[in-house]
C-alpha positions in Angstrom: 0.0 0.0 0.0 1.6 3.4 -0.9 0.7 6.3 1.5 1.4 9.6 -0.5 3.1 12.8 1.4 0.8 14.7 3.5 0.4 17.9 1.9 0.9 20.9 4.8 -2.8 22.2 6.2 -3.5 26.0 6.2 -5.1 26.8 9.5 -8.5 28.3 9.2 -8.9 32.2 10.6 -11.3 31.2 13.8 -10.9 31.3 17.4 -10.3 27.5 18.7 -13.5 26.4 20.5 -15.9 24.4 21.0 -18.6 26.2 19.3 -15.7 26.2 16.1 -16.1 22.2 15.4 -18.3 22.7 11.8 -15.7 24.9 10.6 -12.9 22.3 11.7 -15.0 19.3 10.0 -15.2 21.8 7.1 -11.9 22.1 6.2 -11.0 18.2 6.8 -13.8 17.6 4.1 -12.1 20.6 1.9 -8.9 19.3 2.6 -9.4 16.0 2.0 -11.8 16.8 -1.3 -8.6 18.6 -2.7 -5.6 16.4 -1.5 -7.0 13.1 -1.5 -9.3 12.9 -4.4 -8.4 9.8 -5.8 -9.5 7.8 -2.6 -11.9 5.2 -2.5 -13.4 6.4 1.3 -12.8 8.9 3.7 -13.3 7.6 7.4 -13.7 10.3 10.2 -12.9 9.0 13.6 -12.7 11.0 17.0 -8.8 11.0 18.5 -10.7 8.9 21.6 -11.9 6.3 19.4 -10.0 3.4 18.9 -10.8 1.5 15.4 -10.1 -1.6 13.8 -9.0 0.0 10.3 -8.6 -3.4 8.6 -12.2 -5.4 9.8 -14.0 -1.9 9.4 -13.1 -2.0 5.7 -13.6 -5.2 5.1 -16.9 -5.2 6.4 -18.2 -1.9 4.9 -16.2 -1.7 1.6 -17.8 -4.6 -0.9 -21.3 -3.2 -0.3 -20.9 0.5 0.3 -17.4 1.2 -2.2 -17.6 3.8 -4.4 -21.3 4.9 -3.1 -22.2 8.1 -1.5 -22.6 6.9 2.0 -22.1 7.5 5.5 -22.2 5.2 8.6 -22.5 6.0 12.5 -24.8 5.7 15.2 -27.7 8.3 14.4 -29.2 10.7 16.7 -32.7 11.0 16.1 -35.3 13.4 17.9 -32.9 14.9 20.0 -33.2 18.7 21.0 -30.7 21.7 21.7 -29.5 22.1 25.4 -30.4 25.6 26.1 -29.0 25.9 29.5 -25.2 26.5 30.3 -23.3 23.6 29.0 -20.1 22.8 26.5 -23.4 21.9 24.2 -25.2 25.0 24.7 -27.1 26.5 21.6 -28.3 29.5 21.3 -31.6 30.4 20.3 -30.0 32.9 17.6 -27.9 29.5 16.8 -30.4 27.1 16.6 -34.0 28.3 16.7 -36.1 25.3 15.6 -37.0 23.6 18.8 -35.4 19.8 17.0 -32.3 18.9 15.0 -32.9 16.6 12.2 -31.5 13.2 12.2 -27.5 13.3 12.0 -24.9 11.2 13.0 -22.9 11.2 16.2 -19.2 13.0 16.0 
């Protein structure tokens, strides 16, 4: 398997936080839209997750390759946290009283 040079990451012009995350997964997906075109998946894993690279691929790729797909555990009917907490949304942020359906990380 050849692994190519990792191409140096601009950093993106926001204050590190919390609140910040969607612009961080934003410019993984933009980075990795530009840099690593040519791959057959892109997997997304939180640095506490431990993963077994080799099974997971095995068991997702002959069904799922080269299909627009994504796997996770899904969070359905959940609602923003309006009081103080490291998952507090705003009103301004968020004013629908639901999220839709998403996947966790």
């Amino acid at each position: 398997m050849h692994f190519p040079s990792i191409p140096l990451c601009r950093q993106g012009n926001f204050l590190e936080d919390y609140h910040n995350l969607t612009y961080k997964h934003a410019m993984g997906l933009r980075w990795a839209a530009q840099f690593c075109a040519h791959a057959q998946m892109l997997i997304k894993i939180d640095d506490d997750i431990v993963a077994n690279l080799p099974r997971l691929i095995m068991e997702i790729a002959p069904p799922l390759l080269n299909k627009e797909n994504m796997l996770g555990a899904v969070y359905a009917g959940t609602k923003p946290i309006r009081e103080a907490s490291k998952w507090q949304v705003s009103l301004q942020d968020w004013p629908s009283p639901g999220y839709p359906n998403y996947l966790s990380g």
